[in-house]
C-alpha positions as a Markdown table, in Angstrom:
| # | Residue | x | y | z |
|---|---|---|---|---|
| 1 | Unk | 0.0 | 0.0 | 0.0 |
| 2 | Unk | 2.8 | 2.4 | 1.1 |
| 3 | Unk | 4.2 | 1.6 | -2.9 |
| 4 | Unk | 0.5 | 2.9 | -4.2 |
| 5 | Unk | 0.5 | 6.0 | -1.8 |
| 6 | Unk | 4.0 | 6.7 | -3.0 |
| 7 | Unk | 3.3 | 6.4 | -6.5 |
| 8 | Unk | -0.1 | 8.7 | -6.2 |
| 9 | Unk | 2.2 | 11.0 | -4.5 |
| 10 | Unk | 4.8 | 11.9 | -7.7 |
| 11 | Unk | 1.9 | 12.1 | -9.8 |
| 12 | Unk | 0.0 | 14.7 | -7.6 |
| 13 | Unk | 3.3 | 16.8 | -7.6 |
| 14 | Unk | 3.8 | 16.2 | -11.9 |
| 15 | Unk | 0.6 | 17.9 | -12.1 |
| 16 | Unk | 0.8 | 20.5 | -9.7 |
| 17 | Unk | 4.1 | 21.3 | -11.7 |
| 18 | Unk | 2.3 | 21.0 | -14.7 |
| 19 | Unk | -0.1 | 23.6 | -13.7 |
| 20 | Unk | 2.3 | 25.9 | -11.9 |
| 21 | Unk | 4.0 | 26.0 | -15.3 |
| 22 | Unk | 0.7 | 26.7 | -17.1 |
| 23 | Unk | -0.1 | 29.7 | -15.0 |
| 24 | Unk | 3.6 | 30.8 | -15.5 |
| 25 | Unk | 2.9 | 30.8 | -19.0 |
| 26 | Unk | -0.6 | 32.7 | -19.0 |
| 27 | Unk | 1.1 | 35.1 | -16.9 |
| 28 | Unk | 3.7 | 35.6 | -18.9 |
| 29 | Unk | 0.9 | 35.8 | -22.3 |
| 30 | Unk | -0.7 | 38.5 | -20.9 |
| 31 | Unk | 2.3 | 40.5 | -20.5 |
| 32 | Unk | 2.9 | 40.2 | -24.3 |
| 33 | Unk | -0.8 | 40.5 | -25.3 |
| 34 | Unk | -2.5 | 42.5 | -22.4 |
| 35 | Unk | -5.3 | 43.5 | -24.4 |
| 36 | Unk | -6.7 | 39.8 | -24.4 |
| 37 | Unk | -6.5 | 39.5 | -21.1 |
| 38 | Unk | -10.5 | 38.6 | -20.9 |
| 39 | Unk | -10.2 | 36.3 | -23.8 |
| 40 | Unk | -7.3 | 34.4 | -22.2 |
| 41 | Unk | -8.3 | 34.3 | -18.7 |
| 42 | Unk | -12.5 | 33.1 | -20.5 |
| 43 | Unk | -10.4 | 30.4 | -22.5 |
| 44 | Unk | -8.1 | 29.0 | -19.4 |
| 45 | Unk | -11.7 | 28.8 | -17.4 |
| 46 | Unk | -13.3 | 27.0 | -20.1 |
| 47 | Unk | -10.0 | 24.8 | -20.3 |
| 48 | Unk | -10.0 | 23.8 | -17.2 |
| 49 | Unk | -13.5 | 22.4 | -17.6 |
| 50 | Unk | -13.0 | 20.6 | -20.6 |
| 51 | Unk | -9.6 | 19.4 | -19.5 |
| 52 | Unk | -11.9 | 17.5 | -15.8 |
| 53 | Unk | -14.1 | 16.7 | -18.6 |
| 54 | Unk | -12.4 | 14.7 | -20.4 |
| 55 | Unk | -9.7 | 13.2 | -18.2 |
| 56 | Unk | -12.7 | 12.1 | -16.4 |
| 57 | Unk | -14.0 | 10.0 | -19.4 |
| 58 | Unk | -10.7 | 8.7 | -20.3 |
| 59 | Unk | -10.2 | 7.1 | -17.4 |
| 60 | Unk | -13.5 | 6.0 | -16.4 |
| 61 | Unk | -12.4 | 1.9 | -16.6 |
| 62 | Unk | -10.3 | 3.3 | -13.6 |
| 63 | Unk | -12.5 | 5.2 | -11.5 |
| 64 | Unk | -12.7 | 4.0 | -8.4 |
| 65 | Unk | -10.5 | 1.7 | -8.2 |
| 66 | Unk | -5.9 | 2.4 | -7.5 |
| 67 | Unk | -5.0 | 3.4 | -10.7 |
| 68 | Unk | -7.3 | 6.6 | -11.0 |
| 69 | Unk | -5.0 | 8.7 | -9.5 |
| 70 | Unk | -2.1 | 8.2 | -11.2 |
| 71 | Unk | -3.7 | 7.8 | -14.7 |
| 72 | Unk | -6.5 | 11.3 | -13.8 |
| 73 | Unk | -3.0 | 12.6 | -12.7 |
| 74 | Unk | -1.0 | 11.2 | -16.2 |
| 75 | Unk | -4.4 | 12.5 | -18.4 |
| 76 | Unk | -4.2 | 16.2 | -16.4 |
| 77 | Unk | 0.2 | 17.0 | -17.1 |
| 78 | Unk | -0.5 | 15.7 | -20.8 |
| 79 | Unk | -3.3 | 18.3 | -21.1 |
| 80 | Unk | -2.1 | 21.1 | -19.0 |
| 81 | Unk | 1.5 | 20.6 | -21.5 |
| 82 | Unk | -1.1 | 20.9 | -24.3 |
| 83 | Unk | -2.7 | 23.8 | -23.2 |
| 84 | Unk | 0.5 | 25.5 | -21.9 |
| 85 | Unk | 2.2 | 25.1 | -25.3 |
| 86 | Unk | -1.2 | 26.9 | -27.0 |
| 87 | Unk | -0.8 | 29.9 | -24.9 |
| 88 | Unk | 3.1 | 30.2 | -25.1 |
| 89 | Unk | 2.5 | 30.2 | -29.0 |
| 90 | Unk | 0.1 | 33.3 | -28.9 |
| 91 | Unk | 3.0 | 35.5 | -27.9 |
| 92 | Unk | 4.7 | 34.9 | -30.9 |
C-alpha cells in the first residue's frame, strides 16, 4: 500500500508542476498581449473544464479503483503541456 501511496504522491506533484507552469505561462501571455487579457483568462476557465471533462471519461475503466490517480493525474500533465504550449505560441 505504502508503494501505491507513493506512486499517487509523484503524480500529484507532476501535475501540480504542470499547472504551476501553465499559469507561469498565461502570466507571462498577458504581458505580451494584455489587451486579451479577458479572452485568455474566459479560454483557461473554459479549459479547465474541458480538461476534468475529459480526463474524467478517459479514465472511467479506472474510477474508483488504484490506478485513477495516477492515470486522472497522467491525463491532467499531458493536457495542461497541451494547453501550456497553446498559450506560449500566442505571444509569438
Amino acid at each position: 500500500m505504502s508503494q501505491l501511496a507513493e506512486i499517487n504522491e509523484k503524480a500529484l506533484e507532476k501535475v501540480e508542476i504542470a499547472k504551476k507552469d501553465l499559469d507561469k505561462t498565461i502570466k507571462e501571455t498577458i504581458k505580451s498581449i494584455p489587451e486579451e487579457k479577458g479572452r485568455i483568462l474566459d479560454l483557461k476557465k473554459s479549459w479547465e473544464v474541458t480538461i476534468q471533462k475529459k480526463c474524467t471519461l478517459e479514465i472511467f475503466e479506472s474510477l474508483h479503483r488504484d490506478a485513477e490517480i495516477a492515470e486522472r493525474s497522467s491525463c491532467l500533465v499531458d493536457e495542461y503541456k497541451a494547453e501550456r504550449e497553446f498559450f506560449y505560441k500566442l505571444r509569438f
